[in-house]
Biopython code that builds the backbone (N, CA, C, O; Angstrom):
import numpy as np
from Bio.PDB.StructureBuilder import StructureBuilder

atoms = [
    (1, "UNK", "N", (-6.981, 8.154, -6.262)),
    (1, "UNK", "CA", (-6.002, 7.309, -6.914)),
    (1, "UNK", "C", (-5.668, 6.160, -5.986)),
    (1, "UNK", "O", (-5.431, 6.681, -4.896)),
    (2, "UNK", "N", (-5.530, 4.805, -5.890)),
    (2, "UNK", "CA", (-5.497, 3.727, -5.754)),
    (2, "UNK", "C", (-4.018, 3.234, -5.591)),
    (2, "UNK", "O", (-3.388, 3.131, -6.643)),
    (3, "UNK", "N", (-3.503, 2.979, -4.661)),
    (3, "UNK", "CA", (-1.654, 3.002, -4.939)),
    (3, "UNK", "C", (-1.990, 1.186, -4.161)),
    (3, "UNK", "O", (-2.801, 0.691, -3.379)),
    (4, "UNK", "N", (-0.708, 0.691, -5.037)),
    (4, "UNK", "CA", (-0.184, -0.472, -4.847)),
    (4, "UNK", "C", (0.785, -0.662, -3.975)),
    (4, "UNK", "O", (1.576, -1.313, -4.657)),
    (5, "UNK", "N", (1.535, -0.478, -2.366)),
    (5, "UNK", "CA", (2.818, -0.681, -1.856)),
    (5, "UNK", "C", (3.054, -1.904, -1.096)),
    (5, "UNK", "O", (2.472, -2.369, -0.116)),
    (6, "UNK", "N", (4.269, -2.403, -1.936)),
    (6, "UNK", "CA", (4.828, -3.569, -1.687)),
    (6, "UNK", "C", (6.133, -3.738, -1.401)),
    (6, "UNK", "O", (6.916, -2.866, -1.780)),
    (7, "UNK", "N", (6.756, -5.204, -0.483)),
    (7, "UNK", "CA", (7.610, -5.149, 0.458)),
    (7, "UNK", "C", (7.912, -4.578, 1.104)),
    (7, "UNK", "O", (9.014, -4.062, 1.292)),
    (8, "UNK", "N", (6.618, -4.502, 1.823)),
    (8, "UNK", "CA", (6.675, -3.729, 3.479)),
    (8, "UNK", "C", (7.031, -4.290, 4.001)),
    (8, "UNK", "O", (7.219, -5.401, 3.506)),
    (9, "UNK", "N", (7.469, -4.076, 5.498)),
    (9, "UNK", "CA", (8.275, -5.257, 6.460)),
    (9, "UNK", "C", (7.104, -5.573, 7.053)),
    (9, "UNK", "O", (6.329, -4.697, 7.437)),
    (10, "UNK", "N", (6.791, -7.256, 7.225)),
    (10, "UNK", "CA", (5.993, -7.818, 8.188)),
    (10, "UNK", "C", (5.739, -7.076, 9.491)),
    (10, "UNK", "O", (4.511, -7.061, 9.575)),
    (11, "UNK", "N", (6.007, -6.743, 10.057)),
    (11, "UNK", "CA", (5.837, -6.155, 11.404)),
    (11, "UNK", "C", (5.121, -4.497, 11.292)),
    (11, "UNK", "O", (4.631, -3.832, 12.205)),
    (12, "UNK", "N", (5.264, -4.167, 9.920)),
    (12, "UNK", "CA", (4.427, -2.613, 9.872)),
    (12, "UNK", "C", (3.076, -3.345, 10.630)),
    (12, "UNK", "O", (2.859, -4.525, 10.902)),
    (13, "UNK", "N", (2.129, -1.893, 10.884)),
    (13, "UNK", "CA", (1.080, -1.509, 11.065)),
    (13, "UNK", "C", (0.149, -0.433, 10.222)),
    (13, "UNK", "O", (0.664, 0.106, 9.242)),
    (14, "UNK", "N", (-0.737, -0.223, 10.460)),
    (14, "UNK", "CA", (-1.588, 0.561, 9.573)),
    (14, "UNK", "C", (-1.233, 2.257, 10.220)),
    (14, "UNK", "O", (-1.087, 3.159, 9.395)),
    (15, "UNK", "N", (-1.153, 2.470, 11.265)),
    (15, "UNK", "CA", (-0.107, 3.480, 12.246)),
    (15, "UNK", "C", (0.861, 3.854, 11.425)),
    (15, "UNK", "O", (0.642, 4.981, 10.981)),
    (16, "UNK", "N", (2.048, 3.274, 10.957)),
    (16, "UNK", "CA", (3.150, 3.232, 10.417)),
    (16, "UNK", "C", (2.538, 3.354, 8.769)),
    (16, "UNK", "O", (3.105, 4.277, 8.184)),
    (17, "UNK", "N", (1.951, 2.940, 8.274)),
    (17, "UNK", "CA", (1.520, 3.167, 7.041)),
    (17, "UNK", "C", (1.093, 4.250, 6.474)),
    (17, "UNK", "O", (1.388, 4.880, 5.457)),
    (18, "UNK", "N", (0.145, 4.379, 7.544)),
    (18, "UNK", "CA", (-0.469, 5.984, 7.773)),
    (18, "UNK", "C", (0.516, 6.580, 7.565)),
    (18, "UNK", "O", (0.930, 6.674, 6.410)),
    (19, "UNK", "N", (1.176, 7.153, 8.612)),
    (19, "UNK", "CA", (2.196, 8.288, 9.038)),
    (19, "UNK", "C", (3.062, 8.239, 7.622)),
    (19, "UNK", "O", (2.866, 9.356, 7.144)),
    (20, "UNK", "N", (3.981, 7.453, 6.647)),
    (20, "UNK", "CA", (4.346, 7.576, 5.430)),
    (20, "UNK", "C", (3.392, 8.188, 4.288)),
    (20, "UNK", "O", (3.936, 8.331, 3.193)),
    (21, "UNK", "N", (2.324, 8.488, 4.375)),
    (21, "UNK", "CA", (1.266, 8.471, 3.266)),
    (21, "UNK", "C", (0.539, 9.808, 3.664)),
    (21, "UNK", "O", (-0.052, 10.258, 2.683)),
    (22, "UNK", "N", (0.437, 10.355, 4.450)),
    (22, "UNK", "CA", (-0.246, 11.505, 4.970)),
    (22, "UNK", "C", (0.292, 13.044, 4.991)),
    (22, "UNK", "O", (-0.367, 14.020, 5.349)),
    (23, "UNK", "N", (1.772, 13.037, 4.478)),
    (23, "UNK", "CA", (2.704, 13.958, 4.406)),
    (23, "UNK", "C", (1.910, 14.409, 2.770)),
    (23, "UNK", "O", (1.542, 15.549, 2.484)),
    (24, "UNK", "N", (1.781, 13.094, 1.800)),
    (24, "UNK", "CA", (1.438, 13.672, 1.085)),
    (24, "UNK", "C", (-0.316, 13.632, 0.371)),
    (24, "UNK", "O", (-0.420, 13.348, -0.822)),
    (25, "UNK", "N", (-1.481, 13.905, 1.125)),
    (25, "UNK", "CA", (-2.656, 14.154, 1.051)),
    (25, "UNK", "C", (-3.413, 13.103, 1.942)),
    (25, "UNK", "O", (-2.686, 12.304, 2.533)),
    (26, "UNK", "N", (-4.312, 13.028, 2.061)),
    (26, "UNK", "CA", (-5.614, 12.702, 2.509)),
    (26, "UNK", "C", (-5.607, 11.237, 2.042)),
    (26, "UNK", "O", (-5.909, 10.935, 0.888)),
    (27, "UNK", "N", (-5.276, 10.393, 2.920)),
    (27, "UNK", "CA", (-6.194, 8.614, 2.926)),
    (27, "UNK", "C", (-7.193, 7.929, 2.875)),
    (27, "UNK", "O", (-7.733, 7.263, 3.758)),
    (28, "UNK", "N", (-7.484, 8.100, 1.721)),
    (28, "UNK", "CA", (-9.392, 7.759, 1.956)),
    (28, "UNK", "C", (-9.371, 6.635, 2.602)),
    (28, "UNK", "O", (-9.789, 6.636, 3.760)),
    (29, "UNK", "N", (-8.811, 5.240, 1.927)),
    (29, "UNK", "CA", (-9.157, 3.933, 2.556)),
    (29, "UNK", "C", (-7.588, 3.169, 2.450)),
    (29, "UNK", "O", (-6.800, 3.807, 1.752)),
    (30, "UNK", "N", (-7.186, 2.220, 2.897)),
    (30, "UNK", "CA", (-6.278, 1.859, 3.508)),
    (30, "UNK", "C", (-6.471, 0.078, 3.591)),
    (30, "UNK", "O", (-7.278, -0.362, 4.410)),
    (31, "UNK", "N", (-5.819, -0.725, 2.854)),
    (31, "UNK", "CA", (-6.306, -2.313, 3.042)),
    (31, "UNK", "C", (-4.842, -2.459, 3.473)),
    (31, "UNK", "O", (-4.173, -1.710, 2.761)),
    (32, "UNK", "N", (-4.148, -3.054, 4.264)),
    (32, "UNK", "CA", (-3.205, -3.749, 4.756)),
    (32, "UNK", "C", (-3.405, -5.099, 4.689)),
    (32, "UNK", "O", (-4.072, -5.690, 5.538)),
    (33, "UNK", "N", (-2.920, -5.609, 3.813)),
    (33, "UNK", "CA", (-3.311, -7.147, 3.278)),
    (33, "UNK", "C", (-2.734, -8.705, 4.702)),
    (33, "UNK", "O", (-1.666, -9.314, 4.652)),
    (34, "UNK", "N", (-3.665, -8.883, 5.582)),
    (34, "UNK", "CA", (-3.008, -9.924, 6.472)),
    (34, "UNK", "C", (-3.226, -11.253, 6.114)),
    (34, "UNK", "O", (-4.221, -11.606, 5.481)),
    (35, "UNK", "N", (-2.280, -12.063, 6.515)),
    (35, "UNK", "CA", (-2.654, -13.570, 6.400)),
    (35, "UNK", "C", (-3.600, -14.183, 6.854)),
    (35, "UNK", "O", (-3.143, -14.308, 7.991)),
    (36, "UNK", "N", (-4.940, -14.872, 6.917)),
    (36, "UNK", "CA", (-5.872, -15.242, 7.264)),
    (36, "UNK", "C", (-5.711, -16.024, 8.273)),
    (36, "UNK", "O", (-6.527, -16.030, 9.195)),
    (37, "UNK", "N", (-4.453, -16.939, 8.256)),
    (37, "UNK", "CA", (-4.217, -17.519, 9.225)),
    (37, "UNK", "C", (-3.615, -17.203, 10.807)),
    (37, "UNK", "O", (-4.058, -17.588, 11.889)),
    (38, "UNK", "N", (-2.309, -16.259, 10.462)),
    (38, "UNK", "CA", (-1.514, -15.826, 11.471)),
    (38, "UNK", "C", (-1.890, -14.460, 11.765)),
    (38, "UNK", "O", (-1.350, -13.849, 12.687)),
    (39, "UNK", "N", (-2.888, -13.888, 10.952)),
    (39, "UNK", "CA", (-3.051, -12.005, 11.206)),
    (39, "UNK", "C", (-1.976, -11.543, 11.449)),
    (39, "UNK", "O", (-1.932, -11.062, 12.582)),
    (40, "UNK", "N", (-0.777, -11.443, 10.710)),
    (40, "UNK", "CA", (0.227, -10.777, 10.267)),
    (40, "UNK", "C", (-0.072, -10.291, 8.910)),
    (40, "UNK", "O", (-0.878, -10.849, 8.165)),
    (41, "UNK", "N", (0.625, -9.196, 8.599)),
    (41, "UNK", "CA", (0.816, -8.371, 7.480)),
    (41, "UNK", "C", (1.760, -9.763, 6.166)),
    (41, "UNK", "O", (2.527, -10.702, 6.377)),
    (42, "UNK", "N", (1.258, -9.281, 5.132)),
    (42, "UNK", "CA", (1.831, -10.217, 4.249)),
    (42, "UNK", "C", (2.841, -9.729, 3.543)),
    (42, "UNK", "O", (3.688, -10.338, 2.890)),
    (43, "UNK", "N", (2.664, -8.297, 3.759)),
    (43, "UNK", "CA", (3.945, -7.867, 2.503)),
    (43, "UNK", "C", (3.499, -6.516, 1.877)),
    (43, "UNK", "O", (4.279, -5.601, 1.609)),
    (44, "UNK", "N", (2.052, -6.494, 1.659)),
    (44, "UNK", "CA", (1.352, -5.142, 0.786)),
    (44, "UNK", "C", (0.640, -5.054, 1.205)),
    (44, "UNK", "O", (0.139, -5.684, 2.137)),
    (45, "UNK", "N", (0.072, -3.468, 0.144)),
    (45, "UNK", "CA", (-1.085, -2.504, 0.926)),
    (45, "UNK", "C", (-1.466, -1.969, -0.547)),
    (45, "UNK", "O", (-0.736, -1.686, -1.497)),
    (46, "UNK", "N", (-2.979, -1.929, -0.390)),
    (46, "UNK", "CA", (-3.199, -1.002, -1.548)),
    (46, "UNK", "C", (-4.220, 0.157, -0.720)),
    (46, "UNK", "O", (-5.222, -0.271, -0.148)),
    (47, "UNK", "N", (-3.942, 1.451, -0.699)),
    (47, "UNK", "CA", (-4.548, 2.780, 0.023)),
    (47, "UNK", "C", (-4.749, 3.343, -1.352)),
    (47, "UNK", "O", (-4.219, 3.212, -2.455)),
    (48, "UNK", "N", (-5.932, 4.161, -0.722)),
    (48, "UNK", "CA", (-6.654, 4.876, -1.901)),
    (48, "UNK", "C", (-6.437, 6.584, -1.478)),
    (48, "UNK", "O", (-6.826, 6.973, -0.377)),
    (49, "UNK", "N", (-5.862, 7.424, -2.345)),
    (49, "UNK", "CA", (-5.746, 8.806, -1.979)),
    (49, "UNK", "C", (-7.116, 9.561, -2.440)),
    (49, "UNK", "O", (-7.965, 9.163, -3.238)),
    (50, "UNK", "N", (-7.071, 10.770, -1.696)),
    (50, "UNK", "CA", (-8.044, 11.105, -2.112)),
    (50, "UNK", "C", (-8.112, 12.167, -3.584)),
    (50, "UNK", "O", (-9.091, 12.745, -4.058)),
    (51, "UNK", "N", (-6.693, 12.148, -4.049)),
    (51, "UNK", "CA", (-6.353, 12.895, -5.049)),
    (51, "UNK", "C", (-5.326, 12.555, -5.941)),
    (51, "UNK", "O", (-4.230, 12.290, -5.445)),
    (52, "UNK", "N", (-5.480, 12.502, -7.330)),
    (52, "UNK", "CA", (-4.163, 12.157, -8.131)),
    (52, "UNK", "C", (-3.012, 12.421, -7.958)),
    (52, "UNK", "O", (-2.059, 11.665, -8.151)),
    (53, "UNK", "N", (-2.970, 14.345, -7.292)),
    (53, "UNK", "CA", (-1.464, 14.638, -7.237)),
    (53, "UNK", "C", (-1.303, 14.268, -5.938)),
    (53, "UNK", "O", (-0.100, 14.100, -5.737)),
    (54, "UNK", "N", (-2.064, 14.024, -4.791)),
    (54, "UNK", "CA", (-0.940, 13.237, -3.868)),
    (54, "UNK", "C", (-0.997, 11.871, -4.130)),
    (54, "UNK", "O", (-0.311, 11.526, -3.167)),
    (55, "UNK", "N", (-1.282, 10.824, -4.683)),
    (55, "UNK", "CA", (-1.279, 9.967, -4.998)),
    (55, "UNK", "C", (0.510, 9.496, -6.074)),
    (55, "UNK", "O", (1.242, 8.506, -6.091)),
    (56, "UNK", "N", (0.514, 10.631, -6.680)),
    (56, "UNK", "CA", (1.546, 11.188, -7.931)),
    (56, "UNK", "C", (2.763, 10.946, -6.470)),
    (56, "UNK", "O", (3.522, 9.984, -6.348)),
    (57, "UNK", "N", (2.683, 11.656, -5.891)),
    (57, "UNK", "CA", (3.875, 12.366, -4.725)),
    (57, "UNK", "C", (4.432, 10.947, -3.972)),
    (57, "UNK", "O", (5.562, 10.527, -3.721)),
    (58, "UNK", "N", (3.167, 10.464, -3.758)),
    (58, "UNK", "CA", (3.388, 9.082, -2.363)),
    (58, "UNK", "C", (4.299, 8.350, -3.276)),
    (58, "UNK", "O", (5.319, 7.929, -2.732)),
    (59, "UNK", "N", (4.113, 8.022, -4.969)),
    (59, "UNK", "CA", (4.493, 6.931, -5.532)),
    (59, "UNK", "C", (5.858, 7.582, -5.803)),
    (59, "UNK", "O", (6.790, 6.779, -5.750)),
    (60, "UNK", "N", (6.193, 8.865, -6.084)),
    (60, "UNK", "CA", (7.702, 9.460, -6.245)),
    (60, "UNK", "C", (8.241, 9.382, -5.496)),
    (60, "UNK", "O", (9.435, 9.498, -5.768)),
    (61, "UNK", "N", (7.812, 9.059, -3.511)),
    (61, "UNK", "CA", (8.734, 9.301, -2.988)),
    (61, "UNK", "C", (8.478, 7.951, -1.981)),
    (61, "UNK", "O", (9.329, 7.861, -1.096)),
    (62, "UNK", "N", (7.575, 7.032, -1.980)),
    (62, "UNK", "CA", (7.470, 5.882, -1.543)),
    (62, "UNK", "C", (8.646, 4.702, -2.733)),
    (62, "UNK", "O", (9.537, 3.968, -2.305)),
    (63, "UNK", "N", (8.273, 4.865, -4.123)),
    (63, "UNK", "CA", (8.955, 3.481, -5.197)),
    (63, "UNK", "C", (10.606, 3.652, -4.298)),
    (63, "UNK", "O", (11.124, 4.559, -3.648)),
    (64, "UNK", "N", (10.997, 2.334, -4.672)),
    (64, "UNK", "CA", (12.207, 2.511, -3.982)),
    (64, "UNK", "C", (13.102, 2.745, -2.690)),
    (64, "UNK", "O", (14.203, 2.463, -2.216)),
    (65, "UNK", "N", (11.816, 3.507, -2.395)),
    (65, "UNK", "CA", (12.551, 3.910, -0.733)),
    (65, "UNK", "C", (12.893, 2.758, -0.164)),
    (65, "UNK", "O", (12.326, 1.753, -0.593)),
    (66, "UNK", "N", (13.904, 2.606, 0.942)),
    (66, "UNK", "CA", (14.217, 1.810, 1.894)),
    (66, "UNK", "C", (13.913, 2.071, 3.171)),
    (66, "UNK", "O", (14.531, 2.842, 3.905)),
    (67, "UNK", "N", (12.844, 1.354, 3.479)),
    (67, "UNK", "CA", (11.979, 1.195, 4.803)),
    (67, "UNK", "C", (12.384, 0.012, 5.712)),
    (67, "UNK", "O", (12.387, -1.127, 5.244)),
    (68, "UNK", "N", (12.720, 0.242, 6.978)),
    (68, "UNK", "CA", (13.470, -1.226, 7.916)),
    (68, "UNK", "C", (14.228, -2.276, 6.658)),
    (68, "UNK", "O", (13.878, -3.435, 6.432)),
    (69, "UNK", "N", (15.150, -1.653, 6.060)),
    (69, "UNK", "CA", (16.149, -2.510, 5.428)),
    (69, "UNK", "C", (15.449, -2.799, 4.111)),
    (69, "UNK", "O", (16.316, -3.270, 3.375)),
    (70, "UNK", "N", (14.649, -2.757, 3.667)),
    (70, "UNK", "CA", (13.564, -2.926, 2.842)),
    (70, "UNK", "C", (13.104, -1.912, 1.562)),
    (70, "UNK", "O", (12.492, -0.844, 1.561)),
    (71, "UNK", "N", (13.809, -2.918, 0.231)),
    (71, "UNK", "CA", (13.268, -1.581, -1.034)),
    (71, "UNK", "C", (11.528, -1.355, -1.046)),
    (71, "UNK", "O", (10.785, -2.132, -1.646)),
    (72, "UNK", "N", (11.161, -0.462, -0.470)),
    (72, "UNK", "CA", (9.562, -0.646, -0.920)),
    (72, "UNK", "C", (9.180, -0.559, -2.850)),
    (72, "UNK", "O", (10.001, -0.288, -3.725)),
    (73, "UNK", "N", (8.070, -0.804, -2.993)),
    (73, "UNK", "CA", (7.788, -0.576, -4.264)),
    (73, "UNK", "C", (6.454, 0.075, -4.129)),
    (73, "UNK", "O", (5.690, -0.344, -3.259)),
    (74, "UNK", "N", (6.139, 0.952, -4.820)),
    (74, "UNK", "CA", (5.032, 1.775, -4.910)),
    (74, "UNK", "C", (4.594, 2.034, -6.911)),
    (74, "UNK", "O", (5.366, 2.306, -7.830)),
    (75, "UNK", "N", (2.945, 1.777, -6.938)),
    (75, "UNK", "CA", (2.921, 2.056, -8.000)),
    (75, "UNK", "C", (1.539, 2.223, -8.053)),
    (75, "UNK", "O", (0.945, 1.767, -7.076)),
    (76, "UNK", "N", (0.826, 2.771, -8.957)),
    (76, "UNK", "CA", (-0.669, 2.777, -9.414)),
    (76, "UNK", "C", (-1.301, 1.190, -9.513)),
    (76, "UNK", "O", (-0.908, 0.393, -10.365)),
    (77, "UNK", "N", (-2.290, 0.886, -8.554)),
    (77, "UNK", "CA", (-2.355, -0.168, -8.306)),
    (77, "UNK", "C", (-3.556, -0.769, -9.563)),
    (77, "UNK", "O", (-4.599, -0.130, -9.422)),
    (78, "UNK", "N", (-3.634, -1.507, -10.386)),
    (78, "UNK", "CA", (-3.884, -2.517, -11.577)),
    (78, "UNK", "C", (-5.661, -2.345, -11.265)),
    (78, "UNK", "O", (-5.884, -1.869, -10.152)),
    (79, "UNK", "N", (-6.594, -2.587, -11.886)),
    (79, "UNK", "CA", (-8.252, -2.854, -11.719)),
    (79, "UNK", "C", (-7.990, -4.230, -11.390)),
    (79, "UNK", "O", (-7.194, -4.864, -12.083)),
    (80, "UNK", "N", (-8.619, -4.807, -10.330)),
    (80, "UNK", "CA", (-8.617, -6.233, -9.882)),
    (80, "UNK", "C", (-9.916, -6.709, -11.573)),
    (80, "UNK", "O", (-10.807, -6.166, -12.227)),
    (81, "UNK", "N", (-9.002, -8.309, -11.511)),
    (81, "UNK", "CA", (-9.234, -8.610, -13.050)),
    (81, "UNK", "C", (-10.731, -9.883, -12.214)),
    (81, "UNK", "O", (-10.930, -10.291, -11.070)),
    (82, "UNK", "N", (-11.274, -10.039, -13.238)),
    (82, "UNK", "CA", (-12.570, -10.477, -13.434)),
    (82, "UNK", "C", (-12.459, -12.124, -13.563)),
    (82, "UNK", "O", (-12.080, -12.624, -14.622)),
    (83, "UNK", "N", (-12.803, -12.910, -12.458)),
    (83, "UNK", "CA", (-12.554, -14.290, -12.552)),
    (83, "UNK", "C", (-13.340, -14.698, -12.418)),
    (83, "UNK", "O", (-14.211, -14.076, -11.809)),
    (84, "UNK", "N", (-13.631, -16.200, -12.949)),
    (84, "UNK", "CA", (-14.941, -16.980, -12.621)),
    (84, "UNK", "C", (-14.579, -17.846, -11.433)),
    (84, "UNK", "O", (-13.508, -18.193, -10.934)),
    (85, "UNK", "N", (-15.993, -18.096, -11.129)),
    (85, "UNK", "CA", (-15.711, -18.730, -9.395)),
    (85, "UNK", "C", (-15.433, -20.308, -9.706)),
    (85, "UNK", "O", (-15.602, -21.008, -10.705)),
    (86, "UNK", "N", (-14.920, -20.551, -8.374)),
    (86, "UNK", "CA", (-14.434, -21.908, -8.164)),
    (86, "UNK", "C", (-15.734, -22.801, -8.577)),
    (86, "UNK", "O", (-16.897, -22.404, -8.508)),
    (87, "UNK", "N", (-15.249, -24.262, -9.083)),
    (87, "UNK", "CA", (-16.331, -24.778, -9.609)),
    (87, "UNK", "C", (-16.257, -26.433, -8.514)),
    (87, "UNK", "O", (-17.119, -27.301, -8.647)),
]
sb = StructureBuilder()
sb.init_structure("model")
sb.init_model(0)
sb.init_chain("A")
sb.init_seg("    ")
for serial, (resi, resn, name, xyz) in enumerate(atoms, 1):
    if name == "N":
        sb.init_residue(resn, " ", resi, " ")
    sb.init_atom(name, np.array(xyz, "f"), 0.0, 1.0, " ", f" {name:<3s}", serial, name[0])
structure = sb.get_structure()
C-alpha cells in the first residue's frame, strides 16, 4: 500500500520517517520528496508498505497527528496521473 504523508516539518529526515512508520509493518520503499535546488525536504513523502493492514494502521495513527508543532496528513496516496510531455 502506497501512503501519501504531508506537512512534515522541513528539517525531518528519512531516520525520523522511518522510526514513525515501522511500529506499524515493514517499509518497502520510502521517497522523501527534496527540493532540487536546496536538498531540503519539501513537505512530503510517499512510502510504500509492504501490507494493506499496516499501511491501514500508519494512516489511523499518522492523519492528524501533530509532529514538531505540525498537523501531519496521511492518506492512500492517488496513481500518479498520465501527462503529455513538454512541447
Amino acid at each position: 500500500m502506497k501512503l501519501f504523508i504531508g506537512n512534515l516539518p522541513y528539517d525531518i529526515n528519512e531516520t525520523d520517517l522511518r522510526g514513525m512508520l515501522t511500529p506499524h509493518g515493514e517499509v518497502v520503499e520510502m521517497n522523501l520528496v527534496l527540493d532540487q535546488f536546496t536538498g531540503r525536504p519539501k513537505g512530503f513523502a510517499f512510502v510504500e508498505m509492504a501490507d494493506r493492514s499496516g499501511g491501514q494502521q500508519a494512516m489511523e495513527d499518522l492523519n492528524k497527528r501533530v509532529y514538531k508543532s505540525r498537523q501531519l496528513v496521511c492518506n492512500e496516496a492517488k496513481p500518479k496521473k498520465k501527462t503529455r510531455g513538454r512541447r
